[in-house]
N, C-alpha and C positions, 0 to 999 in steps of 0.2 A: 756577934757578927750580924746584930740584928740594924739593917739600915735602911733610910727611904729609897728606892730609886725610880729615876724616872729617865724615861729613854721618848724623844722626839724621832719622829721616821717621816721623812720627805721621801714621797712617792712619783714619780713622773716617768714618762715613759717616750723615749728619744726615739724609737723606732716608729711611735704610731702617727707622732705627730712631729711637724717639723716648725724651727722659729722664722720671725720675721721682725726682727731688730728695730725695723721701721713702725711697727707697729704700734698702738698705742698698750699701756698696761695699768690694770688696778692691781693697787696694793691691799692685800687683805692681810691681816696677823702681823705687817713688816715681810710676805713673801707677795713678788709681784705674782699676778695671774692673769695670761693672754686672756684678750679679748677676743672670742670665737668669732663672733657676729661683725666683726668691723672688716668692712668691704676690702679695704687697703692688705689685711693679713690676710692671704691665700695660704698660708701655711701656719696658720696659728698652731703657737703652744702650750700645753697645760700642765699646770703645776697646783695642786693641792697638798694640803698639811693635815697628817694623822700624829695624833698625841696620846702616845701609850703609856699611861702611869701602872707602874708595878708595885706594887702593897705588899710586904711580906705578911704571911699571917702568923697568929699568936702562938708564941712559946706553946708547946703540950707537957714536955716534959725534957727535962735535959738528955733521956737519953735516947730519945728521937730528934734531936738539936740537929746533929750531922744529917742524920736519912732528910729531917726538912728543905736543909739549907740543898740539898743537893737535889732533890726536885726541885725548888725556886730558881735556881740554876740552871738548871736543864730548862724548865719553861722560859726564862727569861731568853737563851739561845734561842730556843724555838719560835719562839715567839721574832727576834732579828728576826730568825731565817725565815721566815713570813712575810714580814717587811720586804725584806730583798727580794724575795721571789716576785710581791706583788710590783715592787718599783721596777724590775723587767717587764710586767705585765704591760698590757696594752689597756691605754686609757685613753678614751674617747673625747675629741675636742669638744666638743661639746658641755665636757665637766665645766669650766668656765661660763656657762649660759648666764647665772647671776650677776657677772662681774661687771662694775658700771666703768665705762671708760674715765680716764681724767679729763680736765677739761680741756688740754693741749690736743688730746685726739679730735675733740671739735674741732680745732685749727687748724688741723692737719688739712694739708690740700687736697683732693682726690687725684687718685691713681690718673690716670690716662687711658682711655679705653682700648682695648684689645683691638687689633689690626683686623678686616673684615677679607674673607678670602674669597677672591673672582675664580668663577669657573670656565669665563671666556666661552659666551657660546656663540659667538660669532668666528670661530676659526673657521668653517668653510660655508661657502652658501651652494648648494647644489639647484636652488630654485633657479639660477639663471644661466642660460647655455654661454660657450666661451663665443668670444666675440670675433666674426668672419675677417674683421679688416684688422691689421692687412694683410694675414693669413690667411686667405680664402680655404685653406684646408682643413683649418680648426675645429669647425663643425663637425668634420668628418671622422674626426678623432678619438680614442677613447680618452676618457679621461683619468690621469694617474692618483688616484688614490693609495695612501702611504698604507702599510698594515698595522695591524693595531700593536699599542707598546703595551707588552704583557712584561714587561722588567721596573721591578720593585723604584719608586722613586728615588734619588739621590736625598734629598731627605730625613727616609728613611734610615738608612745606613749612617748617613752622618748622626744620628740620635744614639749608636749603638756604641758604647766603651766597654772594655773589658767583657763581653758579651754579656752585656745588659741593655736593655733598651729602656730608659726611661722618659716616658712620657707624661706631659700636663694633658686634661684632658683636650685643652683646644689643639695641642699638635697631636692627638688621637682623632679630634674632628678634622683635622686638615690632612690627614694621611690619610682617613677615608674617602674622602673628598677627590683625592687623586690617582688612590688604587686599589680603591672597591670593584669589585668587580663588577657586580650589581649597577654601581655608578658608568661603569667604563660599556656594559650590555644597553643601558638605557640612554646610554649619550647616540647611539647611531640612530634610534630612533626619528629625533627631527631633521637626520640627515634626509634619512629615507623619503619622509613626508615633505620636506624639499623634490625631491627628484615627481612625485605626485603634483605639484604645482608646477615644474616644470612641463611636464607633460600635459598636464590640463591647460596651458597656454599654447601650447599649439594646436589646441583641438580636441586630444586625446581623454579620453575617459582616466581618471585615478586608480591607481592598481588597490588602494587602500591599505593599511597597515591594521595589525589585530590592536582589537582595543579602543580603538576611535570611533567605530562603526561606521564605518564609508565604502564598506569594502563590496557591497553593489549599488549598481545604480539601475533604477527604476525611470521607467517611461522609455517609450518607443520615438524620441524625437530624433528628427533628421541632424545628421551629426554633420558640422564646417569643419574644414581643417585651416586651421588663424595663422597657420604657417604660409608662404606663399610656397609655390607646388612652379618649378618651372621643368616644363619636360619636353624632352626634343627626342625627335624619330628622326631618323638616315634609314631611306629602304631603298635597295638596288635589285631590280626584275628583270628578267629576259627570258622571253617566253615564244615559245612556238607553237602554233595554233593552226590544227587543219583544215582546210576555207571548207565548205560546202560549195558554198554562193561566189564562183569568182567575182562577181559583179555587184554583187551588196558587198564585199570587203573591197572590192577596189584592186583587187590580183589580176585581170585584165589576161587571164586565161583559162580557158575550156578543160584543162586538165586538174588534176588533185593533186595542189599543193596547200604550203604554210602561210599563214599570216606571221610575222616575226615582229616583236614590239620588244622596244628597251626601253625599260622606266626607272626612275631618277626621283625619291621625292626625300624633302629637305623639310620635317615639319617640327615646329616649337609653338608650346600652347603654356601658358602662364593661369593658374587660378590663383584664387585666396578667397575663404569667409571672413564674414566681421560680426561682434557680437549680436548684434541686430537680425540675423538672420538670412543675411542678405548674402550672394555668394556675386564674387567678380570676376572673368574669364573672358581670356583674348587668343588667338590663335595664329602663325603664320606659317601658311602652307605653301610649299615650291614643288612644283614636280618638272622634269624634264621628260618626253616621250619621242619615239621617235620608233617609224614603224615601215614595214616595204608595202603600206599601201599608198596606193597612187590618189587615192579620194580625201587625202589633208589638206589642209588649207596650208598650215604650218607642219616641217615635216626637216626634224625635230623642233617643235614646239615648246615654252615654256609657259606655266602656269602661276598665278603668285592670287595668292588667296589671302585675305585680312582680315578677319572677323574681330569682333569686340560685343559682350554679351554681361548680362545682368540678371540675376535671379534672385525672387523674395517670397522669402515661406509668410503666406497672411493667413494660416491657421496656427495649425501645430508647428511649432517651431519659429513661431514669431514673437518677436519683442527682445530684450536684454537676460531676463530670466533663465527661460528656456535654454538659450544656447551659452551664460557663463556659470551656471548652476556647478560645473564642476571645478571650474576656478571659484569657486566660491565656496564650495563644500572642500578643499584642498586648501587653501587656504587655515579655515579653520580646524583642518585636521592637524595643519602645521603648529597652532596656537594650543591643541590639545594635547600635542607632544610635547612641547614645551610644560605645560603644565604638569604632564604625566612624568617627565625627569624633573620636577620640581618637587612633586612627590616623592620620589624616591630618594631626592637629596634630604626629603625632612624624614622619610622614616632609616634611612644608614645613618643620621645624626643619631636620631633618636635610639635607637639602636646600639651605637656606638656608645654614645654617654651612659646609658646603662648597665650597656656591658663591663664598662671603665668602673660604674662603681661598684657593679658586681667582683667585678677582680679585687679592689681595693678591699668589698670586704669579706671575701675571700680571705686574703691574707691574711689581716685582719685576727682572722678569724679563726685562723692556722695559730698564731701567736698565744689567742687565747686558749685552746684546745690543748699545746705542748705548756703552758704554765699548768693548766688544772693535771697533767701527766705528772710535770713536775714534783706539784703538792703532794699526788695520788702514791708517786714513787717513797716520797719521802717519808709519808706517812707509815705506807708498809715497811720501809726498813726499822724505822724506830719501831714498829710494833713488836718487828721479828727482837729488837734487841731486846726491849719489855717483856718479851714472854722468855728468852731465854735468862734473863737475871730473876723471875717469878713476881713481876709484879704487873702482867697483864695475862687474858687468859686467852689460850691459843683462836680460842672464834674470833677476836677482835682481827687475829692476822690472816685469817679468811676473808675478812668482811672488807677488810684494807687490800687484800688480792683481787678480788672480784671488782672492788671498785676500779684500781688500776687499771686493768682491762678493759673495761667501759673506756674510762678515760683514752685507751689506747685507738680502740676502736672508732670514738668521737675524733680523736687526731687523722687516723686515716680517710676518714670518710671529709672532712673539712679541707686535708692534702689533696686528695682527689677531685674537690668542686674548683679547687685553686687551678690546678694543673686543666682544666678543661677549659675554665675561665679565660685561662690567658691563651689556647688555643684556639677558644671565640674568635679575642678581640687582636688576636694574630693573623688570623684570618679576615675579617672586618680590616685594616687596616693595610693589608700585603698584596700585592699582587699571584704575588708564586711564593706562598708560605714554607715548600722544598728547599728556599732557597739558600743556600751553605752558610750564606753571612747573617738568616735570620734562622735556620733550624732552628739550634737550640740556644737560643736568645731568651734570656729570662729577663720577662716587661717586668718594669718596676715603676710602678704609679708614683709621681711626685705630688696630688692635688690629693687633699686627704677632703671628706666632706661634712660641712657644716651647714650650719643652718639657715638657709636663704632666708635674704632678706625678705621682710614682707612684700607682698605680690600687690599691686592696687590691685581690688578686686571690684570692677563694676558690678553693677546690678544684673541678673542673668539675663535679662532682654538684651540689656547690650550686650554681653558676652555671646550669646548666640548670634546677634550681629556681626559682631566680629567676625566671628567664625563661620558664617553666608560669605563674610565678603574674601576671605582671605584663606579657605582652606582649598586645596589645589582639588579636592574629588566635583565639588558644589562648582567650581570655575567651569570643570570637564562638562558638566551635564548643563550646563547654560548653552554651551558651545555645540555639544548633541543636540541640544533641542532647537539654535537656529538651522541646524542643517537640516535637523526632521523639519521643519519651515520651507527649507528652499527644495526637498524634496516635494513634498504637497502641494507646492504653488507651481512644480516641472508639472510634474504626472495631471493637474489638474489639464496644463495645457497640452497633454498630450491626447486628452483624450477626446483634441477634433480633430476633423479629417485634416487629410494633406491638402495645401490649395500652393500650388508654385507656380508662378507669373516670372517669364522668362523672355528677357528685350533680349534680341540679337541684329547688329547690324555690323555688312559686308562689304566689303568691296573685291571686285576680281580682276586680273589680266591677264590677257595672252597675247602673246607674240613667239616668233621662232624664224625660220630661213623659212621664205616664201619665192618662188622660179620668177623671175620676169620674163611675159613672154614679147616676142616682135609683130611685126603686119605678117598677119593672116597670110598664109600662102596653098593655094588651091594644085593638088596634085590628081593625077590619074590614078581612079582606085581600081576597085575589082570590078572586070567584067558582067554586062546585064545577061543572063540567063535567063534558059527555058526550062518547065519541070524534069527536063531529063540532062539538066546541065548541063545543056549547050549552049552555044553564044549565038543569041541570036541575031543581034547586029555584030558583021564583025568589027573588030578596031572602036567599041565604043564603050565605055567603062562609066563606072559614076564618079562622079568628082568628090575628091577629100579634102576639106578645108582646116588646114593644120596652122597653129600658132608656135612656130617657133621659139626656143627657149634661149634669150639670150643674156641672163645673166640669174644672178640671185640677190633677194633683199635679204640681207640677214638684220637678224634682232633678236633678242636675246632676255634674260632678265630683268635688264634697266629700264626695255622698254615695259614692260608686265607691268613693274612695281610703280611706275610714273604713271599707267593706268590707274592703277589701281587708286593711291594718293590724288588722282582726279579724278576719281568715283566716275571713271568710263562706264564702269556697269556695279551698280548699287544692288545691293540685297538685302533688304529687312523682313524679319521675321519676330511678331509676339504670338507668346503660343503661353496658354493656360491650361494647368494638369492639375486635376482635383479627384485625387484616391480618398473615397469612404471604404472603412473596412466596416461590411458587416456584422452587426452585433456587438460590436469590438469590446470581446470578451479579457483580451491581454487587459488593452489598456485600463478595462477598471477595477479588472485584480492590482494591475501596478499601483493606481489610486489608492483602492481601499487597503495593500499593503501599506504605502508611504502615510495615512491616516490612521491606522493600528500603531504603528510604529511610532508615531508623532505620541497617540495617545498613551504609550506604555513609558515613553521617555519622560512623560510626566509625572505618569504615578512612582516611577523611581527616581525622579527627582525629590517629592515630597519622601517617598522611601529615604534617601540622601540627606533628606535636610533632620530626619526623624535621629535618623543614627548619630549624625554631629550635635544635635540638641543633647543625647542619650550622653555620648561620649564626650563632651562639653560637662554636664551636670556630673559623670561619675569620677570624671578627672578632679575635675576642683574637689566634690565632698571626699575624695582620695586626700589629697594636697592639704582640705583643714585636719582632716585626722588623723595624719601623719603627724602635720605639726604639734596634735594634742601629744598623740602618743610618743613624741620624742622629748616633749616637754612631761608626761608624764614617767615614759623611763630614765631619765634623768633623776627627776625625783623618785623610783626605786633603786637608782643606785644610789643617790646619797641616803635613803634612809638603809640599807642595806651596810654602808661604810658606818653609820650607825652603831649600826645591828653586831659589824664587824668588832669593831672597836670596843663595844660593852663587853662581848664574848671574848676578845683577849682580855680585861679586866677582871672578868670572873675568872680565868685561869692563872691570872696571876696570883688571886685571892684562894686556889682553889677552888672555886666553887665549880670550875668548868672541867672539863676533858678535851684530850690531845683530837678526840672524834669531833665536839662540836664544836671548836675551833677549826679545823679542816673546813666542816659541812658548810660555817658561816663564810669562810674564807671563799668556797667554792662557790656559792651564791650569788660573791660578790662579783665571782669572773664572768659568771654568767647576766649580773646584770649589766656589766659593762660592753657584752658582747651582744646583748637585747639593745644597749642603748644608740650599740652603730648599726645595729638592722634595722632600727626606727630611723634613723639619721638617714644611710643610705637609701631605703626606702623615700624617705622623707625628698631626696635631691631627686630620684626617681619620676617620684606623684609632680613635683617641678617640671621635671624635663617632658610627661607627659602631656600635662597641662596647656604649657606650650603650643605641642603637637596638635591640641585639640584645635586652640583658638587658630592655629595656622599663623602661629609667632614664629618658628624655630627658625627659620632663614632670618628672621629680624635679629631674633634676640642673640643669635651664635654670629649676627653679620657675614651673613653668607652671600656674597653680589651674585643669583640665577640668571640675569639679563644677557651674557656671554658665556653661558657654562658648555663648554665643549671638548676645551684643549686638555682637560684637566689640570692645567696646571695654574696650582693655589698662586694667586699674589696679593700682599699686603694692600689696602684701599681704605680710603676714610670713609668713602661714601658721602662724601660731600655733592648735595644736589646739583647737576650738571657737570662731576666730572665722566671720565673716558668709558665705565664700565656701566654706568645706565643705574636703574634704580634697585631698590631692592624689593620683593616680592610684597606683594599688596597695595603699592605706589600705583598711580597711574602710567598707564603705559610701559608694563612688566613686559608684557611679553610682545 
């Protein structure tokens, strides 16, 4: 029964990797082998060929013939059931990195590039108030803002069969994108610094928002309000007042009574400032009075007063500076929020992706961990069988328990990184991760990771370039340092006196019922007396010369204001006010704050630019040494399959054990599970890289220009369509 045999084992592993039909494939041996690296296969798969020749070895003696033939038998099983364990194993796309495409994969057309997702950040603008016509009451109104949607996207749910949720990683970036929370906290932000620009157009100082650094303002300048200001008074008086003087009030009696007056005034005054410093203000005053003394000309009278006035700060608080400083520092707080949610959309990608392939080799990783259990298990029971028939000795089935256990131990620990993992990027991608239809949703990665294409890699001058010009922190502190600018150039001018020059010109009128009287008519008055009151002439009196009252002119209002518009009586008034404050200790603390401030925005700029050099340089030497080392664990796994393959050969021959066969076996799992944490790693130092140079919005096609609504839509990004550009373009934000 002495015979050659030889047993071929096709190894491949359907769980770790998945096909793509469309792909291109080399054939190596007459077995084809995916192409890992070919842009088109997102799901490459890998198939390698192990060639196990089994050698009986020589005769000893006939009547060891049987006991031989039945060990070569037993190893030979053993040896399948090796095979098979490992063809369940998990094998790393990657094993395929030698494999040269055919030349039809040249031809092959490329994919079509991935749909780029808008985050719509134009859904509201709070920077402009609603519009008075032809709702005059609109202004007045509050304005309805929706509440925030804290419910998992539709999306979401539609991803989920059988309660699985399998995601690619770009619909992992696009479910971030719309219900991160992080994302959904830093979307109100340029709301807010909207409503700060709103307010600094009317006048108002910026409330500021944390993080922009606007949130005081410095210098003591006369503040305009750019809104106009119309305001009317209605006052109605009636008053009773006790005479002293009948004769100074015109009471025209010797006893103590009231003066009584009713007054009427109707008054509307209009301002507005304008950036220039300049304030403009009119007035129109009406009063009516009417009173029981007898000494009015007019009685009730009315008054109509018209004023029209002009004022201009020619120190402190003169010119454009001074008075839009805070439309201006609002402004670009509004362009640093935007940047600051630009931010945060490149580190939840960032983030996101990682986590994604964290999970992936997690699982991964799980598969390799319950194979090495597997071997571990099997091992020990053939030992146990071998020491009870006496031909191993009981330590080997100790040494084969303790391993098991390790092995057990490595499976939970690997189960556990899994199970956290997916609760990450559960999180990362949910709004309310409680939610019944995502509780226990176990994600299943469909993008397994290979080996990016090569990266052009300019020269690090220009790479740091880049990364000046395109990373969102380096934008921020350009934007702080104009505003440290337009503070230093306020507080400079605030620190002269006041001088305000103020034109004012008037006009007045009155009118009211005035008595007409008749001819004079001469009556007999009172008796001429002597100091003891007697009459001294009788029958002769002094004569009283009285004007009879025989009608009334009335006039009223119309006539006032017809005065008034013929400047019957003109009033003009320039009047100049110039407050020096002594010593003016404020104002040059506020200077030399907004100059301290100016100068520390600088040193953390270059601070800024130090750190993106730093983390620029250790991304990329990450990124080459990844790729050494995944190209190096590649190559300890195939010398390892090697290693494998020699060592079942000597057991076929004898010359090996059931033990180092296992050990080499176990080697191999573990270089194949080295080989996907270089890999993984490897897409990682990628995605960070990115992050450094301030690509990730480019390279993931993420439209920032409208991100608000959160909600993803597909866009070519074709230059001049509807959603604007994409981050580092001109005119992003």
């Amino acid at each position: 029964m002495r015979k050659d045999a030889a047993q071929a084992i096709s190894i491949g592993d359907p769980d770790l990797v998945g096909v793509n039909e469309s792909s291109p494939r080399s054939v190596i041996g007459g077995h084809r082998v995916a192409d890992a690296f070919d842009e088109t296969n997102t799901l490459p798969r890998t198939f390698y060929r192990i060639e196990c020749r089994f050698v009986p070895r020589r005769e000893k003696s006939l009547e060891g013939e049987d006991h031989t033939m039945r060990k070569q038998v037993a190893r030979s099983l053993f040896a399948a059931w090796l095979a098979g364990i490992l063809a369940a194993g998990p094998i790393s796309p990657v094993f395929a990195q030698q494999a040269t495409p055919t030349p039809q994969a040249s031809e092959q057309k490329p994919a079509a590039p991935p749909a780029a997702a808008s985050l719509q950040l134009s859904k509201h603008n709070f920077s402009k108030a609603p519009r008075a016509f032809p709702t005059l009451a609109r202004p007045y109104r509050p304005i309805k803002i929706e509440e925030p949607n804290l419910v998992n996207s539709p999306r979401l749910e539609q991803l989920i069969h059988d309660r699985k949720l399998e995601v690619s990683l770009q619909d992992a970036i696009e479910l971030a994108l719309e219900n991160n929370m992080d994302i959904i906290v830093q979307r109100y932000n340029p709301w807010i610094a909207d409503t700060d620009i709103l307010r600094t157009l009317g006048g108002g100082a910026g409330r500021g928002l944390s993080g922009t650094g606007t949130a005081s303002v410095l210098g003591n300048i006369p503040s305009l309000n750019f809104d106009p200001v119309l305001t009317s008074t209605i006052t109605y008086d009636d008053r009773n007042t006790p005479v002293n003087n009948p004769f100074i009030s015109g009471t025209g009696t010797a006893s103590l009574t009231s003066l009584t007056t009713h007054t009427a005034q109707y008054n509307t005054q209009y301002s507005q400032g304008f950036h220039t410093g300049t304030g403009l203000f009119a007035s129109w005053n009406n009063t009516r009075s009417s009173s029981t003394s007898t000494f009015n000309i007019f009685n009730p009278s009315v008054q109509s007063t018209l004023f029209a006035g002009i004022s201009q700060q020619l120190l402190n608080g003169f010119g454009l500076l001074p008075n839009t400083r805070n439309i201006l520092i609002a402004k670009n707080s509004r362009k640093i929020t935007d940047l600051q949610f630009a931010q945060q959309a490149i580190t939840t990608i960032t983030n996101t992706s990682n986590t994604y392939w964290e999970l992936v080799f997690a699982r991964e990783n799980v598969k390799v961990q319950q194979r090495a259990v597997d071997v571990a298990q099997k091992l020990y029971e053939d030992n146990k069988k071998q020491v009870e028939i006496g031909t191993m000795a009981p330590l080997d089935v100790t040494r084969a328990e303790s391993e098991l256990a390790t092995d057990r131990q490595n499976l939970i620990v690997a189960q556990t990184a899994q199970l956290q993992q997916q609760q990450v990027l559960k999180n990362a991608i949910s709004k309310n991760p409680l939610d019944p239809k995502l509780f226990d949703v176990e994600i299943v990665p469909t993008d397994m990771p290979r080996q990016p294409e090569a990266i052009e890699a300019p020269s690090f001058e220009d790479a740091v370039k880049e990364a000046y010009a395109k990373r969102p922190d380096i934008q921020q502190q350009i934007l702080n340092l104009k505003n440290g600018d337009i503070e230093v150039r306020a507080t400079r001018n605030a620190l002269l006196p006041t001088a305000t020059l103020i034109g004012e010109y008037g006009s007045v009128g009155l009118a009211g019922n005035q008595p007409i009287f008749g001819t004079p008519v001469i009556t007999r008055g009172a008796p001429i007396v002597d100091a003891t009151g007697a009459a001294v002439t009788p029958n002769e009196f002094v004569g009283v010369t009285t004007r009879p009252v025989i009608g009334t002119s009335r006039a009223g209002l119309g006539t006032a204001v017809d005065q008034v518009f013929h400047n019957n009586f003109p009033d003009y008034t320039v009047q100049l006010s110039v407050t020096v404050p002594i010593r003016n200790r404020q104002a040059q603390a506020d200077n030399q704050r907004a100059i301290l401030t100016r100068r520390q925005l600088e040193a953390q700029m270059q601070q800024l630019r130090n750190l993106a050099l730093l983390d620029v340089r250790t991304t990329y030497i990450a990124l080459q040494q990844d790729r050494a080392r995944v190209e190096a664990a590649a190559k300890a796994r195939e010398l390892q399959q090697q290693t494998f393959d020699a060592e079942q050969k000597k057991y076929q021959l004898g010359a090996s054990t059931v033990y180092q066969v296992i050990l080499t076996q176990r080697d191999l799992i573990n270089a194949q599970g080295n080989e996907l944490r270089a890999l993984s790693d490897l897409v990682e130092a990628k995605t960070n890289y990115e992050r450094a140079l301030g690509r990730t919005l480019e390279v993931n096609r993420v439209n920032i220009a409208n991100a608000k609504s959160g909600e993803i839509e597909r866009d070519t990004l074709i230059p001049g369509t509807l959603h604007g550009e994409v981050v580092g373009t001109p005119k992003t934000y």
